[in-house]
ZAMARGU-4260 file (C-alpha; in steps of 0.2 Angstrom, whole numbers, plus 5000, padded with zeros to 4 digits):
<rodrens>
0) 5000/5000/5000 | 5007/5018/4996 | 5011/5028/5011 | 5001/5044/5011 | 5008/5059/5008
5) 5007/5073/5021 | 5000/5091/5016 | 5019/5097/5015 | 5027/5083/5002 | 5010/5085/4992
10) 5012/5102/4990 | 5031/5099/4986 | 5028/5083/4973 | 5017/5096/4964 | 5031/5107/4957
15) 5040/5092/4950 | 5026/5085/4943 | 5009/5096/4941 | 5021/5113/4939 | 5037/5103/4930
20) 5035/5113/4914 | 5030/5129/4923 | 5042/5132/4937 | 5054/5115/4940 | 5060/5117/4922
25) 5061/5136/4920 | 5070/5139/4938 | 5084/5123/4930 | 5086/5133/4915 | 5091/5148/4924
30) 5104/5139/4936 | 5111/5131/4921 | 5108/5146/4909 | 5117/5158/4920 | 5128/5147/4931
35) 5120/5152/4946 | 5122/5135/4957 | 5141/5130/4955 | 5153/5114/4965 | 5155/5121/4982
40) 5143/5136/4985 | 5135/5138/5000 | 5121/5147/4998 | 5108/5159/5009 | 5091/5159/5003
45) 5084/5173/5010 | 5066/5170/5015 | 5054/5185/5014 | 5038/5176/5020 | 5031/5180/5001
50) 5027/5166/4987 | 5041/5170/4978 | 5053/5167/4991 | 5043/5151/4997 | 5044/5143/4981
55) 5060/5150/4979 | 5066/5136/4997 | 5057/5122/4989 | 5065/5123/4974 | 5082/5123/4981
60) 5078/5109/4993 | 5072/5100/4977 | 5088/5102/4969 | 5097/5097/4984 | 5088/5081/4981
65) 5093/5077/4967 | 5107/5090/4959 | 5123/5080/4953 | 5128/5098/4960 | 5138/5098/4978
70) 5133/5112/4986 | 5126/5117/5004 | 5108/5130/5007 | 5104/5141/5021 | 5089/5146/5023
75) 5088/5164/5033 | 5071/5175/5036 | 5072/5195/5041 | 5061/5201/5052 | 5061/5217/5048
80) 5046/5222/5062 | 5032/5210/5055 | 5017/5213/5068 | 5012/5197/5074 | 5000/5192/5063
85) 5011/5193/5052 | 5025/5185/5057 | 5014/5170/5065 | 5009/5167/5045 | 5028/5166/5040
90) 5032/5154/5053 | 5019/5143/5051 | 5022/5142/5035 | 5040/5139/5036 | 5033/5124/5046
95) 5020/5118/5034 | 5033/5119/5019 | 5046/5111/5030 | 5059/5125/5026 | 5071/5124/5042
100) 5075/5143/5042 | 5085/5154/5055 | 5075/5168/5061 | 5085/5184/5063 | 5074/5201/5069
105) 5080/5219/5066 | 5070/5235/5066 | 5071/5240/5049 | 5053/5246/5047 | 5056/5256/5062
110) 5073/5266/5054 | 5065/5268/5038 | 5049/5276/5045 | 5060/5290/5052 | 5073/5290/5038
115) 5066/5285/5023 | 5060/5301/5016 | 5052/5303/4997 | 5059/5284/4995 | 5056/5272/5006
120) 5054/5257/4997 | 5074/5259/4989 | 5080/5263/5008 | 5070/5248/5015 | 5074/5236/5002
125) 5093/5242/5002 | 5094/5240/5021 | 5086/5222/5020 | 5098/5219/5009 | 5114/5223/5019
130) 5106/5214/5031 | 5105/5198/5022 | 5120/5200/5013 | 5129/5201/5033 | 5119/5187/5041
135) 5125/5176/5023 | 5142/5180/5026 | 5142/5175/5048 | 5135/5158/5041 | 5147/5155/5030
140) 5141/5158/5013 | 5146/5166/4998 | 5130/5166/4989 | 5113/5173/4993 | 5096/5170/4984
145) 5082/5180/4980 | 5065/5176/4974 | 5063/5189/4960 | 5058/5181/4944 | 5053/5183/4925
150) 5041/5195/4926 | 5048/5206/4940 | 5063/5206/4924 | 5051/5214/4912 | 5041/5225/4923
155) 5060/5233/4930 | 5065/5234/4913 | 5047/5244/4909 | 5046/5253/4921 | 5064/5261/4920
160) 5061/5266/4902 | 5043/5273/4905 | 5048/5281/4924 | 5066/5282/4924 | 5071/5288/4907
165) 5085/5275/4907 | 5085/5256/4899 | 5090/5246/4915 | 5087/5226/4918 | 5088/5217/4929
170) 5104/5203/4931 | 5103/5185/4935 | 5118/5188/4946 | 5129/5202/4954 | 5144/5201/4962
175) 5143/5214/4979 | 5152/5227/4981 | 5153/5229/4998 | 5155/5212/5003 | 5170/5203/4997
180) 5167/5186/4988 | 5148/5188/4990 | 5136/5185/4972 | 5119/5188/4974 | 5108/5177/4962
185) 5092/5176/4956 | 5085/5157/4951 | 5066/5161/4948 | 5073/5169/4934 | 5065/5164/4920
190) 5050/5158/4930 | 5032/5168/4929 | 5022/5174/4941 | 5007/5170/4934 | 5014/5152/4935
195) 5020/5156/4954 | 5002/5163/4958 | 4995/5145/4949 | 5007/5135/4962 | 5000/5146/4976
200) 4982/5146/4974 | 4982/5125/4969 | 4988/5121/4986 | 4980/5133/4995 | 4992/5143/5001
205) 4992/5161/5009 | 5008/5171/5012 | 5010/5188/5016 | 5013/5204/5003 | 5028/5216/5007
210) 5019/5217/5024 | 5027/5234/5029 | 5018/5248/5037 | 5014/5256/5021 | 5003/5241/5016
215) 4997/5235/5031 | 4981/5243/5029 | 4976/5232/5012 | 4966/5216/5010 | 4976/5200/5010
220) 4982/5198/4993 | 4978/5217/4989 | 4991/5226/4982 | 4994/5246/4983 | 4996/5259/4968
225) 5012/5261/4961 | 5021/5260/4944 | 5023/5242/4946 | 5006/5241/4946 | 5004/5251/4930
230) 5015/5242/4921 | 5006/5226/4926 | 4991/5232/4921 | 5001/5241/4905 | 5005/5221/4901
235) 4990/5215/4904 | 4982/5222/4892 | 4995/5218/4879 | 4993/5202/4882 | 4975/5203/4879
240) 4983/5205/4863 | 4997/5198/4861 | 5000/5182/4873 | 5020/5183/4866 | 5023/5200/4875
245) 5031/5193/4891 | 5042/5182/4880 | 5047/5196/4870 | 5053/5209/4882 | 5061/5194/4890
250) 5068/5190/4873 | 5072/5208/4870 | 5085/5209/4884 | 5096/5195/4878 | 5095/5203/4863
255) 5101/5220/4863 | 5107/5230/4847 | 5122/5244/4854 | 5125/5248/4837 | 5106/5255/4835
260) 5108/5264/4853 | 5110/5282/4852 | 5121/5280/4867 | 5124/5268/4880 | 5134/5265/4899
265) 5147/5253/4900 | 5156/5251/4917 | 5154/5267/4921 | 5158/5275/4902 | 5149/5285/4893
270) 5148/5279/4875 | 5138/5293/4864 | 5132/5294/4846 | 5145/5305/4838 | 5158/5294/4846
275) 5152/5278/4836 | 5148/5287/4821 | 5164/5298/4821 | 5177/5279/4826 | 5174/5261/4827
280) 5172/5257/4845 | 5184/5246/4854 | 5174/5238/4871 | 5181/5226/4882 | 5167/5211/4887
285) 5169/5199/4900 | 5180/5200/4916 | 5174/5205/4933 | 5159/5215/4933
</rodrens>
């Protein structure tokens, strides 16, 4: 007779078998794609509380399984001033997921409410950040993880072009560059959020939203008015139209034409117009970054 499954292996069977095409084989494709998981990594994968870091631990763990890959995974959660609501919900599901994190707290929200200005999302999610960047290195690791994926790619480089007056994506790594033989890497990559969102609502999961005291006033699930939200909507209602448009951004980024570019920023260089069209331009590629 087949042993029963519990709620927690059911719900993690279901990305490599209901979600295989979706998420398990979109989140290998960006470890192999971009080298993200290599021999000998020990990796912190920071935990928000949020689906996208949720999935973000099984996936891993999954890996772990069954990766040819030796490498080691931490799991860490900031608690950046959760009330306790809130931070009931992330440690219970931390135990319904089995993801054996280390809790660290810190008073984040608290700092930025008397600092943050005009911007406190950049100064809240720079300060989480740092934070995770110095647990990750205490525990030994020289790699942390983040939960951003495919469509947090697109809507970045959107919203930079329609908001920011600049065309800036979004890397499938970074080296820091305040903490010495640190990468930060990003494995949902080329996952989707609609596909994340799918995983979600099939096992009947809740998790909780950015959860700081800007939002804490909306409905579970409710998200506030920003330009990420109009450039969701904006793709939305291409995709009414064109079900390709996530793909093609996507596609658009690994596809760039410099010699169409009126200008561009390389490594801190400023290559203009006039200086392609006057000379051929020389550029190194590769190397540290």
């Amino acid at each position: 007779m087949a042993k029963e499954l519990t709620d927690g292996q059911k719900i993690e069977r279901s990305i490599i078998t209901k979600f295989r095409k979706g998420i398990w084989s979109r989140f290998l494709e960006a470890v192999r794609t971009y080298k993200l998981i290599e021999p000998g990594d020990r990796i912190a994968v920071c935990v928000s509380g949020g689906k996208d870091s949720m999935l973000l631990a099984k996936c891993v763990q999954e890996l772990l399984r069954h990766s040819d890959i030796p490498f080691e995974a931490e799991y860490i959660v900031m608690d950046p001033g959760y009330s306790e609501q809130n931070a009931q919900m992330v440690e219970s599901n931390l135990s319904r997921l089995g993801i054996p994190a280390r809790i660290f707290r810190s008073d984040i929200f608290d700092v930025n409410d008397l600092i943050g200005g005009e911007h406190p999302c950049y100064l809240c999610a720079r300060m989480r950040r740092g934070f995770l960047y110095a647990r990750a290195k205490e525990l030994g690791c020289n790699k942390i993880a983040l939960g951003h994926h495919k469509s947090d790619v697109i809507e970045t480089t959107l919203m930079s072009m329609l908001f920011g007056g600049q065309i800036q994506g979004m890397m499938p790594k970074i080296r820091s560059a305040n903490f010495a033989g640190m990468e930060l890497i990003r494995p949902l990559y080329c996952v989707l959020e609609d596909d994340i969102l799918h995983w979600q609502q099939y096992n009947g999961l809740t998790f909780i939203a950015c959860a700081c005291r800007l939002t804490q006033g909306l409905a579970a699930g409710e998200q506030g008015m920003s330009a990420r939200q109009d450039v969701k909507k904006l793709i939305k209602d291409f995709r009414a139209r064109n079900p390709d448009v996530d793909a093609s951004v996507f596609k658009a980024l690994h596809n760039v034409q410099l010699d169409t570019l009126p200008a561009f920023r390389y490594r801190g260089g400023y290559f203009s117009f006039n200086d392609k069209y006057e000379r051929p331009l020389h550029i190194e590629f590769g190397g540290a970054d």
